[in-house]
Biopython code that builds the backbone (N, CA, C, O; Angstrom):
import numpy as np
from Bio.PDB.StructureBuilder import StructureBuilder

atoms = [
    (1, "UNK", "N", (114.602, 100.570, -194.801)),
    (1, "UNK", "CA", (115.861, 100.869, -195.449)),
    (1, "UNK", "C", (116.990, 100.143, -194.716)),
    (1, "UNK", "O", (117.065, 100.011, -193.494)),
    (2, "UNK", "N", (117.758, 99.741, -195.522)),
    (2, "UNK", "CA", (119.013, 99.126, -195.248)),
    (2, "UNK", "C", (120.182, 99.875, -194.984)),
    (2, "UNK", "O", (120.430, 100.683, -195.879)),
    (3, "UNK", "N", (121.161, 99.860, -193.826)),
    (3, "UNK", "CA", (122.430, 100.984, -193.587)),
    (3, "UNK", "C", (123.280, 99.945, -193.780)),
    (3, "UNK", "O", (123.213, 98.847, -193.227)),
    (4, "UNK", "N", (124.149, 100.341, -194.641)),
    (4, "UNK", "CA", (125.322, 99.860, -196.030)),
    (4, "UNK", "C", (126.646, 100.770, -195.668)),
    (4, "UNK", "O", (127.146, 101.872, -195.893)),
    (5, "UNK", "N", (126.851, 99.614, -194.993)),
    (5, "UNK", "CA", (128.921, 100.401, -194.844)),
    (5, "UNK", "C", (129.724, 100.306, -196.043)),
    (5, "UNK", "O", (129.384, 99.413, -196.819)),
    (6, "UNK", "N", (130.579, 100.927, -196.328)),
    (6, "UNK", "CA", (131.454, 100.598, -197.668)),
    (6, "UNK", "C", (132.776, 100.921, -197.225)),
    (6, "UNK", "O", (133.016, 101.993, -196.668)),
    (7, "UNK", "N", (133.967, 99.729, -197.525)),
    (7, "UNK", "CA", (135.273, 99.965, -197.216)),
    (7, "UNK", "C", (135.789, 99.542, -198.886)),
    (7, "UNK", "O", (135.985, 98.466, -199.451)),
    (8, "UNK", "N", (135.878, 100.874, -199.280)),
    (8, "UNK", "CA", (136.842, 100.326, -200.880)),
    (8, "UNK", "C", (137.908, 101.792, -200.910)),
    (8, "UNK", "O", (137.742, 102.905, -200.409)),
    (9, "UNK", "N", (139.305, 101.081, -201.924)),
    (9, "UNK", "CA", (139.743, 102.365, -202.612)),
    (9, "UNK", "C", (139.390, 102.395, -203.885)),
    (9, "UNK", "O", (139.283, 101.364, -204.549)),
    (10, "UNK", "N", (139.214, 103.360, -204.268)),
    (10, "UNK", "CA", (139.132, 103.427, -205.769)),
    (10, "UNK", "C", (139.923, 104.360, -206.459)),
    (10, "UNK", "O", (139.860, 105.490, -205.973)),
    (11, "UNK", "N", (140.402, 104.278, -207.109)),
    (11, "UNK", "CA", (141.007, 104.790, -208.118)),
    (11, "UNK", "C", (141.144, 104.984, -209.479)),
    (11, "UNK", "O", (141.461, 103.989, -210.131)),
    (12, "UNK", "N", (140.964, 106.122, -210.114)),
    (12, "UNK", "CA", (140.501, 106.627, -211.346)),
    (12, "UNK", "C", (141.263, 107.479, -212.116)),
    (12, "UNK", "O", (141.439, 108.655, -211.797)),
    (13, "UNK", "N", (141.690, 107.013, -213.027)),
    (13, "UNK", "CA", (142.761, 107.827, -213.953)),
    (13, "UNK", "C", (142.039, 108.212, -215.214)),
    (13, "UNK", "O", (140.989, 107.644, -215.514)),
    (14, "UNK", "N", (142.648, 109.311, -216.084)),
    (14, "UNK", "CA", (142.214, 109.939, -217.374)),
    (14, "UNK", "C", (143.391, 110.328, -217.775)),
    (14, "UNK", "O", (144.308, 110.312, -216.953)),
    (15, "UNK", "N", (143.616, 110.732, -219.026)),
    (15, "UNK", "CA", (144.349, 111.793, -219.872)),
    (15, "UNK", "C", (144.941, 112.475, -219.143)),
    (15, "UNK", "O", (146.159, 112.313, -219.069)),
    (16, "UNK", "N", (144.188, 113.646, -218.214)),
    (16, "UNK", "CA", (144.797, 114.864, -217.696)),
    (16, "UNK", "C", (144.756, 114.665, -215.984)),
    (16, "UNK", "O", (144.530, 115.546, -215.155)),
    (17, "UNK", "N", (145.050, 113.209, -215.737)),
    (17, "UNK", "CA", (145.121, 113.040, -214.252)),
    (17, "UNK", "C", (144.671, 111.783, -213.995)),
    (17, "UNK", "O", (144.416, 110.812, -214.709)),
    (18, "UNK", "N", (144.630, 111.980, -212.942)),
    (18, "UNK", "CA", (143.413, 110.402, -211.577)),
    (18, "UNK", "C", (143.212, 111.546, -210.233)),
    (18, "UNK", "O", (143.436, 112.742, -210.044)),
    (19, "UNK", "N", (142.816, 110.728, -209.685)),
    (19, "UNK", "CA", (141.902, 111.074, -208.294)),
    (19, "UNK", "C", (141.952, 109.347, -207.457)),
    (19, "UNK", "O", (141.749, 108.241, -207.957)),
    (20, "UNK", "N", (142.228, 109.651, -206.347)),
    (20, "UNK", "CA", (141.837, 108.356, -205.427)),
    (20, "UNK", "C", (140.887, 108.564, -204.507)),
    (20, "UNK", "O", (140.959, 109.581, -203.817)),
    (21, "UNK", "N", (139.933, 107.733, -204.347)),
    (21, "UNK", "CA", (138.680, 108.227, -203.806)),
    (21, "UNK", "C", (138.773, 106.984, -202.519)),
    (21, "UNK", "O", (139.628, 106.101, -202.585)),
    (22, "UNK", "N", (137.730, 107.065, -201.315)),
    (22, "UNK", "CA", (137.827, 106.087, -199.986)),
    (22, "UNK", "C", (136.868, 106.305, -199.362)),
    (22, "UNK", "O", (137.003, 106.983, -198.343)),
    (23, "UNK", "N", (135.197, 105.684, -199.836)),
    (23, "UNK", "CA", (134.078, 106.104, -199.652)),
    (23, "UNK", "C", (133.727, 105.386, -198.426)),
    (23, "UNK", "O", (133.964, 104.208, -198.158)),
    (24, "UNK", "N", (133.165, 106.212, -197.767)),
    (24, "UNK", "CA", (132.404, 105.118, -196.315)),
    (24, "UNK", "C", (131.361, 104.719, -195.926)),
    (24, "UNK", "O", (131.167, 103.969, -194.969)),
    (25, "UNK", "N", (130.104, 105.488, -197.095)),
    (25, "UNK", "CA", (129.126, 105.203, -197.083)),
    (25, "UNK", "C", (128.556, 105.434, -198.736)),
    (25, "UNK", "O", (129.220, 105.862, -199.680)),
    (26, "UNK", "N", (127.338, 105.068, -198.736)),
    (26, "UNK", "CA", (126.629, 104.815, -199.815)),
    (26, "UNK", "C", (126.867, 106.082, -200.569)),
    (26, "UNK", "O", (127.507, 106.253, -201.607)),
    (27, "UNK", "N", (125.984, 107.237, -199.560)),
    (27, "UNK", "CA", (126.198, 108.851, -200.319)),
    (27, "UNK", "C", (127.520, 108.749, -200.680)),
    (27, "UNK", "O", (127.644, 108.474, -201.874)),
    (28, "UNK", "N", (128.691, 108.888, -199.997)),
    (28, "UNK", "CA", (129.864, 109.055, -200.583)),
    (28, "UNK", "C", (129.896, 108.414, -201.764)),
    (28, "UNK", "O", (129.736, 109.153, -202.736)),
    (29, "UNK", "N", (130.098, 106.933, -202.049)),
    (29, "UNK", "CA", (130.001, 105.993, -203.142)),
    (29, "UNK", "C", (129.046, 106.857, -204.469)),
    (29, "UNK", "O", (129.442, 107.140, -205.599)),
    (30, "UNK", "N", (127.794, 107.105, -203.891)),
    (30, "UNK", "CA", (127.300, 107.656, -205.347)),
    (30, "UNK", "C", (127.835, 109.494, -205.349)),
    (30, "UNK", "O", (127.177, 110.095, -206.198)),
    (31, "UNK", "N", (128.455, 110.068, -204.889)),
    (31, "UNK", "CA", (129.103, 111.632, -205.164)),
    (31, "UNK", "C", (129.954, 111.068, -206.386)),
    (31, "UNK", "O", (129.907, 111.332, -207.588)),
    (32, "UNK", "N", (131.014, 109.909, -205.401)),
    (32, "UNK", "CA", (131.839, 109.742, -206.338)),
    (32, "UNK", "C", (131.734, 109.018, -208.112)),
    (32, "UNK", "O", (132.609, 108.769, -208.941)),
    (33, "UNK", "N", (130.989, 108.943, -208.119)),
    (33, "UNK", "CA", (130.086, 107.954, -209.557)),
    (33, "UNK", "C", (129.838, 108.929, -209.959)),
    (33, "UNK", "O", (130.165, 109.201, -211.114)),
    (34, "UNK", "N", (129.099, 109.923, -209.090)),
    (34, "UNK", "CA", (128.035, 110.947, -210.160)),
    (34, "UNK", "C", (129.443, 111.862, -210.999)),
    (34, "UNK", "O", (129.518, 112.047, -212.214)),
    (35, "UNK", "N", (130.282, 112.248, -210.130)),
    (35, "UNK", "CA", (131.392, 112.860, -210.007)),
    (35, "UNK", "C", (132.035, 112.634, -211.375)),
    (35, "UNK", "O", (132.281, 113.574, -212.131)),
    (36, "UNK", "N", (132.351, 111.103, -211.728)),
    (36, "UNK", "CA", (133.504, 110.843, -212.433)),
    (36, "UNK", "C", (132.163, 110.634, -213.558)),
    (36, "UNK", "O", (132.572, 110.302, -214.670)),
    (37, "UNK", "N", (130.985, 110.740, -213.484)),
    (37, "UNK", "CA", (130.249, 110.520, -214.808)),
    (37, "UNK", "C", (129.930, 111.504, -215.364)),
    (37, "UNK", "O", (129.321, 111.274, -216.409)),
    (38, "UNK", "N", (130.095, 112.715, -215.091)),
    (38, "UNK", "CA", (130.310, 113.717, -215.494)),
    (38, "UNK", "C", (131.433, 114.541, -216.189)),
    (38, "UNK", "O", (131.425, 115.547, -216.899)),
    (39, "UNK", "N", (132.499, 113.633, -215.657)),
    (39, "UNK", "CA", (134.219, 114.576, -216.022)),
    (39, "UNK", "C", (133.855, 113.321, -217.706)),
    (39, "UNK", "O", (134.135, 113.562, -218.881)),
    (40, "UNK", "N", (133.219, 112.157, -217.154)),
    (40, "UNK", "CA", (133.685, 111.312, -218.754)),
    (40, "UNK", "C", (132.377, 111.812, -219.607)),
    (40, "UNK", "O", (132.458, 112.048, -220.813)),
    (41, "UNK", "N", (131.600, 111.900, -219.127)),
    (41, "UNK", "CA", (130.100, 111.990, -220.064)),
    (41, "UNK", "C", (129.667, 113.705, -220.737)),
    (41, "UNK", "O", (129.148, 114.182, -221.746)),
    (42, "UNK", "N", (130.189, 114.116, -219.604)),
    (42, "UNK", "CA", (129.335, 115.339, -219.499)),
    (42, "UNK", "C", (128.151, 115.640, -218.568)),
    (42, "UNK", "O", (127.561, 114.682, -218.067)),
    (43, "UNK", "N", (127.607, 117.370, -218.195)),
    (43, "UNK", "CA", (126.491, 117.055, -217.020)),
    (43, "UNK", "C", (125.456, 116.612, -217.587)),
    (43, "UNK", "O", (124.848, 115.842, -216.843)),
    (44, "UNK", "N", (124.754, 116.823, -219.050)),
    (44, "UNK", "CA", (123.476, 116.740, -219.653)),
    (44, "UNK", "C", (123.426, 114.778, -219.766)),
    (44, "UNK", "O", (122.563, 113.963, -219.440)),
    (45, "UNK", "N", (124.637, 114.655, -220.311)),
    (45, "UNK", "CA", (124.548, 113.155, -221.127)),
    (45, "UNK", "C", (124.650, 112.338, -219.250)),
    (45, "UNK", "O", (124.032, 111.293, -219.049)),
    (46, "UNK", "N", (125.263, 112.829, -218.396)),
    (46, "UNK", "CA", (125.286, 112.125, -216.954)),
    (46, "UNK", "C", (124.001, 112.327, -216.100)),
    (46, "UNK", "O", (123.700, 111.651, -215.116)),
    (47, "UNK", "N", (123.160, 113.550, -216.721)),
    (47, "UNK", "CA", (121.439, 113.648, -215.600)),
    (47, "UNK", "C", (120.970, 112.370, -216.551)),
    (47, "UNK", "O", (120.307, 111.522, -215.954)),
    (48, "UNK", "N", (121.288, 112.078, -218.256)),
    (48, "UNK", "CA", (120.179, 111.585, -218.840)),
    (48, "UNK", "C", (120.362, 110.040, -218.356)),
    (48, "UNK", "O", (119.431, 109.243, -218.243)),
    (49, "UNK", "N", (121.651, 109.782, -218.108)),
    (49, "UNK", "CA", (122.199, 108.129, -217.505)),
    (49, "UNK", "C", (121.690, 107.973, -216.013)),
    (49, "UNK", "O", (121.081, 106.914, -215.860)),
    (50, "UNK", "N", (121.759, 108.559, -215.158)),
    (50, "UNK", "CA", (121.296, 108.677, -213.913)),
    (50, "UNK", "C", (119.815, 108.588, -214.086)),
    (50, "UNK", "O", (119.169, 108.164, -213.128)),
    (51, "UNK", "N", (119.080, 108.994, -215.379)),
    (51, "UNK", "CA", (117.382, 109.185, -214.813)),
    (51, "UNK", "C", (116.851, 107.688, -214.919)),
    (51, "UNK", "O", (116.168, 107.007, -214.153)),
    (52, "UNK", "N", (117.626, 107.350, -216.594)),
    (52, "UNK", "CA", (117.328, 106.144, -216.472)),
    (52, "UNK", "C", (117.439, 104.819, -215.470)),
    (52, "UNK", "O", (116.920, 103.728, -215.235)),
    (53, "UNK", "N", (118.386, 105.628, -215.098)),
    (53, "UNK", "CA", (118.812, 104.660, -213.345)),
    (53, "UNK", "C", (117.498, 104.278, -212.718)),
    (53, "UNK", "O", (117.005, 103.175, -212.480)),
    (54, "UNK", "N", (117.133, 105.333, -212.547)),
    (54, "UNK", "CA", (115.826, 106.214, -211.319)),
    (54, "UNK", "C", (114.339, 105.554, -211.739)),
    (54, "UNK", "O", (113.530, 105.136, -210.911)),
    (55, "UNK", "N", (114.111, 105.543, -213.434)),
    (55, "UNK", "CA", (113.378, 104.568, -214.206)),
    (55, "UNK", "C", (112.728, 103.298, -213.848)),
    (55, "UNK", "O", (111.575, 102.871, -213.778)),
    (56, "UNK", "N", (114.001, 102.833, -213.633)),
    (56, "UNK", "CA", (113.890, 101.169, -212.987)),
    (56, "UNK", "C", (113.031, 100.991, -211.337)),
    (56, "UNK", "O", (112.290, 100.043, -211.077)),
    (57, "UNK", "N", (113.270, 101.844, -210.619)),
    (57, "UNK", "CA", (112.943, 102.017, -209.478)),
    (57, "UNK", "C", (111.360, 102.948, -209.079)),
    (57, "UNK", "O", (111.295, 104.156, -209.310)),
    (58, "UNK", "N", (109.960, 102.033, -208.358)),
    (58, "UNK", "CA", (108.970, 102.633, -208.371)),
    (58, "UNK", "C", (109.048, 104.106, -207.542)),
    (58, "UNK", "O", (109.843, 104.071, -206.603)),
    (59, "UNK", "N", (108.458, 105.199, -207.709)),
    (59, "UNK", "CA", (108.289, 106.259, -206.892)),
    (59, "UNK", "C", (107.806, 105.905, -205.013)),
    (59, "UNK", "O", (106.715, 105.359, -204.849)),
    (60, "UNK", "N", (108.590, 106.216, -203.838)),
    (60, "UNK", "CA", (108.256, 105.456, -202.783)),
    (60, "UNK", "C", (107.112, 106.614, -202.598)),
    (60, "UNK", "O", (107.094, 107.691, -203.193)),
    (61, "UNK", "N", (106.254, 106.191, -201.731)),
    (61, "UNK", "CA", (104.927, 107.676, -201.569)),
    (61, "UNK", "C", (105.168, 107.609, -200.006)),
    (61, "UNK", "O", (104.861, 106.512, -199.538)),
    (62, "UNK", "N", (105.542, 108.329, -199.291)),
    (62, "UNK", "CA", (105.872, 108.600, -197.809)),
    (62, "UNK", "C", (104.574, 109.565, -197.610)),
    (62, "UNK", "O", (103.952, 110.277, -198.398)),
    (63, "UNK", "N", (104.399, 109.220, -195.895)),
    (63, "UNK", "CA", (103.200, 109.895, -195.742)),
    (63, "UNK", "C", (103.232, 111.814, -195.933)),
    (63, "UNK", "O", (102.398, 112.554, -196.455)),
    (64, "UNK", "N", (104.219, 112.050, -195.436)),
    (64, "UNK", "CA", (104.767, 113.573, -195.968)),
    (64, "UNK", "C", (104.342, 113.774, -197.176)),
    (64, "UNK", "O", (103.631, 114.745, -197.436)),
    (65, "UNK", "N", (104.745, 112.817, -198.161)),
    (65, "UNK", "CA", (104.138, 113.039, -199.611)),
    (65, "UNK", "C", (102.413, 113.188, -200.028)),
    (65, "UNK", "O", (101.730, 113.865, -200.797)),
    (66, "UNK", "N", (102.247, 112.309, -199.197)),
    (66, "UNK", "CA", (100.675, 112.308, -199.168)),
    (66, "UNK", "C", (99.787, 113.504, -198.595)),
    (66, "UNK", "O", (98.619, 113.717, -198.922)),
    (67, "UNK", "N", (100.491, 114.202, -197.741)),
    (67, "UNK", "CA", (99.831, 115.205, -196.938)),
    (67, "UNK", "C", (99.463, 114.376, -195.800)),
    (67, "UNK", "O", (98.392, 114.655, -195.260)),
    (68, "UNK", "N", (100.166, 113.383, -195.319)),
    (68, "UNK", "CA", (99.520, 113.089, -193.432)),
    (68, "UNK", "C", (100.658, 113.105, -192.618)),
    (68, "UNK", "O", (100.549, 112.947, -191.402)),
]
sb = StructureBuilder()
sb.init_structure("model")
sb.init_model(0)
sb.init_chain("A")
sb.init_seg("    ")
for serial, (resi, resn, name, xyz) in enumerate(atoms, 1):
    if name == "N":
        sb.init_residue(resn, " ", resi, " ")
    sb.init_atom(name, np.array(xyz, "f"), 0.0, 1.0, " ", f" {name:<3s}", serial, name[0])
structure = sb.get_structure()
């Protein structure tokens, strides 16, 4: 695995507001995605965009997974 610094602002406006966001790492970066794909999508229509995400990407099998 790769450790991924992130220096951005972002900023996000709607109808009934914005939010400024200043992520420093990856997790932060995807809270904030999952976050704002939800206020626009909804939670059902934002798990079903996210799975397809997940789709693209093979299952990793760690030995924990395996039982060793």
């Amino acid at each position: 695995m790769t450790s991924v610094s992130i220096d951005a602002d972002i900023k996000a406006k709607w109808a009934d507001g914005h939010s400024s966001y200043s992520p420093g790492s990856t997790e932060e970066l995807a809270l904030i995605g999952i976050d704002l794909l939800v206020k626009e999508l909804g939670t059902e229509a934002a798990q079903q965009f996210i799975k397809q995400i997940f789709e693209r990407y093979p299952v990793e099998q760690t030995e924990h997974a395996l039982g060793g």
